[in-house]
N, C-alpha and C positions, 0 to 999 in steps of 0.2 A: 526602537520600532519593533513592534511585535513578529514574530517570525509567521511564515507561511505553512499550511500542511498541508501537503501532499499525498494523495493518496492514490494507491498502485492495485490492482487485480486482476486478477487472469484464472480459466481455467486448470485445473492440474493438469503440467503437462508441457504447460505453455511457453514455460522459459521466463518466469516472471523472478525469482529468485536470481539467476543467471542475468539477467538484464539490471535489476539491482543492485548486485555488487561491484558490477562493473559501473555503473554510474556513481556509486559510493564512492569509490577508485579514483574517477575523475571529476567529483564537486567534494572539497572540502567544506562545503558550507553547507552540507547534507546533514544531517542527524539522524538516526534509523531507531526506530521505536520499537524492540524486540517483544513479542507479542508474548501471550501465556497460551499455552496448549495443552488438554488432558490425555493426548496421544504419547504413547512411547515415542522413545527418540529412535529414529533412523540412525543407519549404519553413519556413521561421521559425523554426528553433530553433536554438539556440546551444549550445555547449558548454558543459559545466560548469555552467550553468543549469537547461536541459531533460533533460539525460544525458553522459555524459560518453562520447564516440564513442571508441573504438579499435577497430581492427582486428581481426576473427577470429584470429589469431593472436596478439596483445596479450592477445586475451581468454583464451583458452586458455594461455598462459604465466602469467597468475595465476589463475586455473581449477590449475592443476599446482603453483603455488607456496603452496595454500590461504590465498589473500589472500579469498576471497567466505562470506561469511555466508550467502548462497544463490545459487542458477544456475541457467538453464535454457534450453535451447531452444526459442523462440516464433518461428513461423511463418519460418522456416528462420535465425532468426537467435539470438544468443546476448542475454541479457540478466541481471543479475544484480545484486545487492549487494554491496560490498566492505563488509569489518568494522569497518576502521577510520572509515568512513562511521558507524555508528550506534556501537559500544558505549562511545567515549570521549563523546558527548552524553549516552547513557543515565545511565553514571558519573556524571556530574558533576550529575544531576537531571533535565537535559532530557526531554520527552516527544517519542519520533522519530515521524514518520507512513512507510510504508513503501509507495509504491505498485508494486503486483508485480503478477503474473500467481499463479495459482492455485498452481501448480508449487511458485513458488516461497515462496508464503505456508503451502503443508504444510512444506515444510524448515524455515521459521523456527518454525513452531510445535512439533517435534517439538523444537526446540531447545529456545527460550523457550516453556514453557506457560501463562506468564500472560499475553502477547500478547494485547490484544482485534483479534480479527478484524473487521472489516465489509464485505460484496461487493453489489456495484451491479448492479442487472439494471436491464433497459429496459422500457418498457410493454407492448412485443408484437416479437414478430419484426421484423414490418411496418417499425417505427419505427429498431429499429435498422438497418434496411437504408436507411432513407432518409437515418438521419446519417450512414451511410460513404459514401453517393453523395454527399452535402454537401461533403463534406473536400474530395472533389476534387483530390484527390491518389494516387489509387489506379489500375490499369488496371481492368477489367472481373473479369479470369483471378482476380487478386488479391484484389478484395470477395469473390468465388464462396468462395475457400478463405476467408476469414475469418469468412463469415457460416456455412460447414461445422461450422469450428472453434469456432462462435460458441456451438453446440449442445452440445458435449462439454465448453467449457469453464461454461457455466450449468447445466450436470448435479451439480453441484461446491458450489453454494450451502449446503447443509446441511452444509458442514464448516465453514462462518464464525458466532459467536458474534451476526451481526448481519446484517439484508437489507433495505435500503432499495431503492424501485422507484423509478428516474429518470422521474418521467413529468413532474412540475411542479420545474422547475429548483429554484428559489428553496426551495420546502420539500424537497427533496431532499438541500439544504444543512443547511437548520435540521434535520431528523434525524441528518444525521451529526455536525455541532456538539452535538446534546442526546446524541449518545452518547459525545464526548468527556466531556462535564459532567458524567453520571451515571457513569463510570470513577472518575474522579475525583475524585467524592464518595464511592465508595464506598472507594476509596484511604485517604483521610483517616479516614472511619471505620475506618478497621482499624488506622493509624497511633495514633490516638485510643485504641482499645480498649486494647493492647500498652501504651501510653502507661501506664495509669490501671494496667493489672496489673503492669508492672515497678514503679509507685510503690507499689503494696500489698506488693509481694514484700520491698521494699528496706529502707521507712522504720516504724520502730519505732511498733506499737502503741499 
């Protein structure tokens, strides 16, 4: 049975990273599709792990060679999914989690419509501006535009299938884990139904 993909978005800021790995943590039937980015790497993160870094020009050469499943430019940088990243896991059953930006979570669904969506928002402005000063890793100039873009990008929420609000970590998790589980039971019922109709259709009266 072909796997499910999931896809995750949220403003910067929002705790959508954090919310992922914990749920990674707790569904081994998760698969996490590491994205390509033309941004330098932040202070801790690794290739191939966190993102798989190349160059603007790297990117854009497979951007041209239709190697990406989606793409887009976020906050002056290229960021996207290659294909071969998700649909040979899908194939073979796996369920992928996709975490994108907004951009690129309308591409994939315009593709894939059975994608369940789900986008993370924060408890108030206020708080998202506190955990991008937390990072500390930004300058001043840089939070200004992200918390701009922070607005247009949560104007967006109504096109995702699912809106969990980041205010209490820990159940923030457990709603997005209960929304893999009800996916996925509804999955099986449907696999179930199809089941029981092709044995009426087949096996002799």
């Amino acid at each position: 049975m072909r796997g499910t993909l999931y896809i995750v978005a949220a403003p910067s800021g929002a705790g959508k990273s954090s919310i992922v790995n914990a749920v990674l943590k707790r569904d081994p039937n998760l698969r996490l599709s590491i994205s390509f980015t033309s941004r330098a790497p932040r202070p801790g993160e690794r290739h191939a792990e966190h993102y798989n870094f190349v160059t603007a020009a790297e990117f854009e050469a497979m951007v041209d060679a239709g190697d990406f499943f989606e793409h887009a430019r976020v906050h002056g940088d290229w960021k996207g999914t290659a294909r071969q990243s998700v649909e040979p896991q899908l194939a073979s059953g796996h369920d992928v989690l996709l975490e994108i930006d907004w951009q690129g979570a309308r591409q994939v669904r315009s593709q894939l419509p059975d994608a369940v969506s789900v986008f993370i928002l924060p408890p108030s402005r206020a708080a998202l501006e506190e955990r991008m000063r937390k990072r500390g890793q930004d300058s001043e100039e840089v939070i200004q535009r992200r918390l701009a873009a922070a607005r247009e990008e949560m104007s967006h929420y109504g096109e995702f299938d699912y809106v969990i609000v980041n205010e209490v970590f820990e159940v923030a998790v457990a709603e997005m884990c209960s929304v893999f589980t009800a996916s996925r039971l509804r999955k099986d019922a449907q696999v179930a139904r199809h089941a029981r109709l092709i044995t009426s259709l087949l096996v002799d009266p």
